[in-house]
C-alpha positions in Angstrom: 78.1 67.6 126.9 81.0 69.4 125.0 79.8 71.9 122.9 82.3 72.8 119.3 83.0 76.4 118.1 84.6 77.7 114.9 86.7 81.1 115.5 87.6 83.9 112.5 88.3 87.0 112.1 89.7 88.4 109.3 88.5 91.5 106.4 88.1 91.6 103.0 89.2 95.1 100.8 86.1 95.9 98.1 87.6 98.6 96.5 85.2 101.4 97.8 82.6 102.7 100.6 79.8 102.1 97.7 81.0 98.4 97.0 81.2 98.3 101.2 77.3 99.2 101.2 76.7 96.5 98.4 78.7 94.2 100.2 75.9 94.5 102.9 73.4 94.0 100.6 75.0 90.7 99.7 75.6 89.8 103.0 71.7 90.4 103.8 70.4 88.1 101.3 72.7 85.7 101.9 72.5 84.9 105.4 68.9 84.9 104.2 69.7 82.1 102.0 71.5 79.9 105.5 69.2 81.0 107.5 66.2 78.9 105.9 68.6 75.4 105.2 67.9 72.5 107.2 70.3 72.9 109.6 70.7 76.5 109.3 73.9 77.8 108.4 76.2 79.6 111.8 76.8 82.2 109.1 79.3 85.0 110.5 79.2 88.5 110.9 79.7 91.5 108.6 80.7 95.3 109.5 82.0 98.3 108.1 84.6 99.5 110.7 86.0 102.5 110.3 89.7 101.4 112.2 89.8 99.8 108.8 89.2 102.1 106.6 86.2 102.3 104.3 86.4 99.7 101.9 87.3 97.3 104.2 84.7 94.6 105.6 85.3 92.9 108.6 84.2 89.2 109.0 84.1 87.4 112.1 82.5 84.4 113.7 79.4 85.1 116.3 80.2 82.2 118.8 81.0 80.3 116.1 80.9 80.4 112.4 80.4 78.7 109.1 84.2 78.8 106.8 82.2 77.8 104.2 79.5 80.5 104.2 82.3 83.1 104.2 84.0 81.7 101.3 81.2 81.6 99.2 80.4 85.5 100.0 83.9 86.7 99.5 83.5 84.8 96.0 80.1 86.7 95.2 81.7 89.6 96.7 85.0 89.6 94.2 82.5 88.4 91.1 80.5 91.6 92.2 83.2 94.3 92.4 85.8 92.9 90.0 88.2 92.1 93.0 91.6 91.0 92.2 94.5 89.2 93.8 94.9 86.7 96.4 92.7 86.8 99.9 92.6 84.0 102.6 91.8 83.6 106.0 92.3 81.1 108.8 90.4 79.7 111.7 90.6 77.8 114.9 88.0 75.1 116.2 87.7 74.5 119.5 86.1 72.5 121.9 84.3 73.5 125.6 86.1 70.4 127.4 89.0 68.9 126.9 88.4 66.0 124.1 90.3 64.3 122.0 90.3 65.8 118.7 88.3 68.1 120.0 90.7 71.2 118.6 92.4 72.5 115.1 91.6 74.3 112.5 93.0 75.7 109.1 93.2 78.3 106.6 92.4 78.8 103.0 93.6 81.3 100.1 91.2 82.0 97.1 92.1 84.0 93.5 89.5 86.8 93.8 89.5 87.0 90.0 88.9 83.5 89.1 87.2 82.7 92.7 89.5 79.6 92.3 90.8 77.8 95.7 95.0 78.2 95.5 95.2 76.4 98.5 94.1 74.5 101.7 95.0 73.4 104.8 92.4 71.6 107.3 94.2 70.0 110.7 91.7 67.4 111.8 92.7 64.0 111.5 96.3 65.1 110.5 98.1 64.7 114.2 96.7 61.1 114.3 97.2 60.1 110.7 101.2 61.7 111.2 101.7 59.7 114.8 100.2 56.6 113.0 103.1 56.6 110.4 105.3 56.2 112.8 108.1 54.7 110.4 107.4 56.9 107.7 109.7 60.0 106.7 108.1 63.1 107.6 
């Protein structure tokens, strides 16, 4: 049995070492939140390390981890603490035998004003769909 994993790591600036404490806070109640769906979110995992300076949280699959989960706390985070500007992250998943498919990943970039998605990418399905089009222009 092949078991499937989602990899990131990436931070997130809040402005200040208070916003970073009520970041935590955040964080708490919302891995609350996946921890009591039906399947429980992977979540991911939050810390304040100094190597990146105060304000800076650093986010980061635990095994594996839930893209989605992250995005929505970066959006409660930048709704929070007024954040501005563009963030975005990307991610890898992986497989623990070689199957078909079994790898890719992608990467997102939100507006942390409007909490609005800019853009996407997502890789699964696209090598097959591309190799399937063989006599289409790439």
């Amino acid at each position: 049995m092949a078991d499937y994993f989602t990899h990131f790591s990436c931070l997130l600036d809040v402005g200040t070492s208070e916003n970073a404490a009520g970041a935590l806070d955040l964080y708490n109640k919302l891995s609350e939140e996946g921890a009591s769906e039906d399947p429980p979110s992977d979540g991911f995992l939050l810390s304040i390390q100094p190597e990146h300076g105060g304000p800076q949280l650093w986010m980061r699959d635990d095994e594996t981890g839930d893209p989605e989960r992250l995005i929505q706390f970066v959006k409660l985070c930048a709704a929070q603490f007024s954040l501005t500007g563009r963030w975005g992250f990307q991610y890898a998943n992986t497989c623990s035998k070689p199957r078909l498919d079994g790898f890719g990943g992608g990467a997102h970039v939100l507006d942390l004003a409007t909490g609005e998605t800019l853009d996407w990418t997502y890789t699964d399905g696209w090598l097959a769909e591309t190799l399937s089009n063989e006599g289409d222009q790439i």
